[in-house]
C-alpha positions, 0 to 999 in steps of 0.5 A, a space after each residue: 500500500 502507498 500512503 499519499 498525504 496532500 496538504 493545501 490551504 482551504 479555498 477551492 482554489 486549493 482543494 478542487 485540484 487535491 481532489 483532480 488528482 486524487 480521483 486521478 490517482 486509482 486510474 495510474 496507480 492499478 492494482 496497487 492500494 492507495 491511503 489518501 490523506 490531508 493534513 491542514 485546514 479544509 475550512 468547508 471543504 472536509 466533506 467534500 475531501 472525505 467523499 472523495 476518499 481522502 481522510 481529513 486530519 486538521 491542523 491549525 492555520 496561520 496565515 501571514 498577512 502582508 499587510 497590517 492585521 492584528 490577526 497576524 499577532 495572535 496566528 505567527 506568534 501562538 498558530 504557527 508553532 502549534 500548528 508546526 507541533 501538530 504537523 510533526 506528530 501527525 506525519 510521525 504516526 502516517 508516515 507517508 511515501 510522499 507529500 503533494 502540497 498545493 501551498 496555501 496557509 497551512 501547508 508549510 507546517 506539513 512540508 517542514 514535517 515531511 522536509 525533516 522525515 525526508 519524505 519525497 516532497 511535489 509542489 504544485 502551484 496554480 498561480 502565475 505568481 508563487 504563493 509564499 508558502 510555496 515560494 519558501 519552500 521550492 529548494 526542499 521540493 523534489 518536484 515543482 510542478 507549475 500552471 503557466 509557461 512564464 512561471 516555468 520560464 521564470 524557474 528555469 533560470 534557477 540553476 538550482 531548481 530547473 531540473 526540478 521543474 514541470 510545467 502541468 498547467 491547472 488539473 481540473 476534475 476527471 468528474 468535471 470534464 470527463 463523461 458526457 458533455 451536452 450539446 450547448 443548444 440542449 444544455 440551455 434548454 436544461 436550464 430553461 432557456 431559449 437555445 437561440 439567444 447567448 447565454 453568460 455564465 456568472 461564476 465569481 469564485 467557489 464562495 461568490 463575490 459580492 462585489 460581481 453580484 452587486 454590479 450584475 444587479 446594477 446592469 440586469 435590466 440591460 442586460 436581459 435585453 439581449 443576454 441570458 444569464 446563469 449566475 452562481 452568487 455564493 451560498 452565503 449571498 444567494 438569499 440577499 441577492 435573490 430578493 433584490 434581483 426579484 425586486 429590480 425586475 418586479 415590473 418586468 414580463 415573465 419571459 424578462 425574468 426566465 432570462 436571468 437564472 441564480 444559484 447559491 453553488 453549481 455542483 453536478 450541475 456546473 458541467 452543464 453550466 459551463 455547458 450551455 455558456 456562450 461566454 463566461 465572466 470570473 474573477 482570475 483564479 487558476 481554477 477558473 481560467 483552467 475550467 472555461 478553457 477545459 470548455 473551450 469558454 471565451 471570458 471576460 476576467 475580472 481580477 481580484 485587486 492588488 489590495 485584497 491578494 496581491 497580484 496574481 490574479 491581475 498576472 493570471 488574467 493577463 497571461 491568459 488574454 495574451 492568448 486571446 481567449 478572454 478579456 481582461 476587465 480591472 475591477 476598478 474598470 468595471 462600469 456599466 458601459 465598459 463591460 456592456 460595450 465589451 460584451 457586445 463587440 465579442 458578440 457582435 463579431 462571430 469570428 472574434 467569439 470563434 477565435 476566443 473559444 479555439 485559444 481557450 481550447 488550446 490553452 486547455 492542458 487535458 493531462 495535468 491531474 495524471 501527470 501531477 499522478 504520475 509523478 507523486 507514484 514515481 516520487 512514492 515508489 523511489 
């Protein structure tokens, strides 16, 4: 049996690609058994861990901040080594052929346990950008597997570190892009809409985002003019926004209202989501980018500010629009008349939408989650 531990922040950002890799790993591994665990903090993820077949064991979470916060008082000084206690023990009793990190807070406790054990160590990152976590472990790791070819690049200058290198891209579900995909014209009729008439598809992060929300019930009544809308708001926002939404449109016709679809969280659902989409408005995760690329999906991104994660969704949505998939719209851009002027010029020109989706697909790397699987077998097995 190889036991294979994985640690990760707790944002979807961190865990959907554990869980890609995961449902992965049987597929490589044959007849060999496999024991999957996690070590770190699953924030509301843990369920969604454990019905995957991987074992949830917590640890405490510190987060620096780098920026001023009295959070980082009480997590650096009094978290950290708790958490790094904790991470000791717990690998000590498992003791793993080999540790797949995402990076994220709470991640470097477990890398520092599987460093000391000498544990075979593959990291991933999803960003353009290396998250600090990460960053401060990349001479310890045996593998750097990374998203984007300029942070590939950017490696391979490294003396140190270029043999270490693999450039993977983002692993998405097996369950998300794999199976049968409907036809758009029959995924929009699913979701009850007219087949004829494009739809945008609304996806503001694995917990919504509230600044998107608001802007979407700011232009909603041009909006349903000539778009229909699938629109994922967050759980914790659906209530609030489902009422406002019903009461902007309370004057408008029945058939006004059906073009505008919410949703607190797309589960089994979101592959015909992505499905019925003409196009697709995100923020700038990896996640993201990697999913309406897999769907072959022009977007429009709206990156998270410098201000709120630093830069690397700003990096990540700049990167991709040189392939010319998407468009890239700063948040402090984001007015009423530069995204409605945006979007329909991508609409108004079908070759312009063609071109979109044929990067999209080019971008798109199918193979990421057996590669990163392969590798975490090779590293096990050594």
């Amino acid at each position: 049996m190889l036991r294979i531990l994985f640690t990760g922040g707790g944002t979807g950002g961190h865990i959907y690609p554990i869980i890609a890799v995961a449902e992965e790993l049987p597929f490589v591994a044959g007849q060999v058994q496999l024991d999957l665990r996690y070590f770190g903090a699953p924030s509301s993820y843990q369920n969604l861990l454990e019905s995957n077949g991987i074992k949830v064991s917590k640890i405490f979470s510190a987060k620096l901040r780098r920026y001023f916060d009295l959070r980082n008082f009480i997590e650096i000084p009094i978290l950290l080594p708790l958490s790094i206690i904790q991470a000791f023990w717990k690998v000590f009793w498992f003791m793993p052929d080999v540790l797949f990190s995402k990076g994220g807070p709470g991640s470097l406790p477990v890398v520092l346990a599987a460093k000391f054990y000498r544990i075979p160590i593959i990291i991933h990152d999803s960003d353009s950008i290396i998250g600090l976590a990460n960053r401060l472990v990349l001479r310890w790791a045996d593998r750097i597997a990374v998203s984007f070819e300029s942070t590939a690049k950017t490696l391979l200058e490294k003396a140190k570190l270029s043999e270490k290198v693999v450039l993977v891209g983002n692993p998405i579900r097996r369950s998300l892009i794999s199976g049968e995909i409907l036809e758009k014209g029959t995924a929009k009729k699913i979701f009850g809409f007219n087949p004829e008439k494009p739809v945008i598809l609304v996806i503001g992060g694995s917990q919504g985002s509230v600044r998107i929300n608001d802007f979407m019930l700011e232009i909603v009544e041009e909006l349903i003019k000539d778009f229909q809308v699938l629109h994922q708001t967050g759980v914790k926002n659906f209530e609030n926004f489902k009422n406002e939404l019903n009461f902007i449109l309370r004057n408008c016709s029945e058939e006004e209202k059906n073009r505008y679809k919410v949703f607190p969280y797309f589960e089994k659902d979101l592959k015909d989501a992505y499905s019925a989409a003409d196009l697709v408005v995100c923020r700038a995760s990896s996640g993201s980018i990697f999913e309406a690329a897999a769907f072959g999906k022009p977007s429009i991104l709206i990156p998270l500010p410098k201000s709120v994660v630093g830069e690397h969704q700003t990096f990540n949505a700049y990167e991709y629009a040189k392939t010319g998939a998407a468009i890239v719209i700063e948040q402090p851009n984001l007015k009423p008349n530069i995204f409605l002027n945006q979007l329909r010029k991508i609409f108004s020109e079908p070759e312009k939408l063609t071109q979109m989706s044929q990067a999209a697909k080019k971008f798109f790397k199918p193979e990421a989650a057996k590669i990163l699987a392969e590798e975490i077998l090779k590293l096990a097995k050594r």
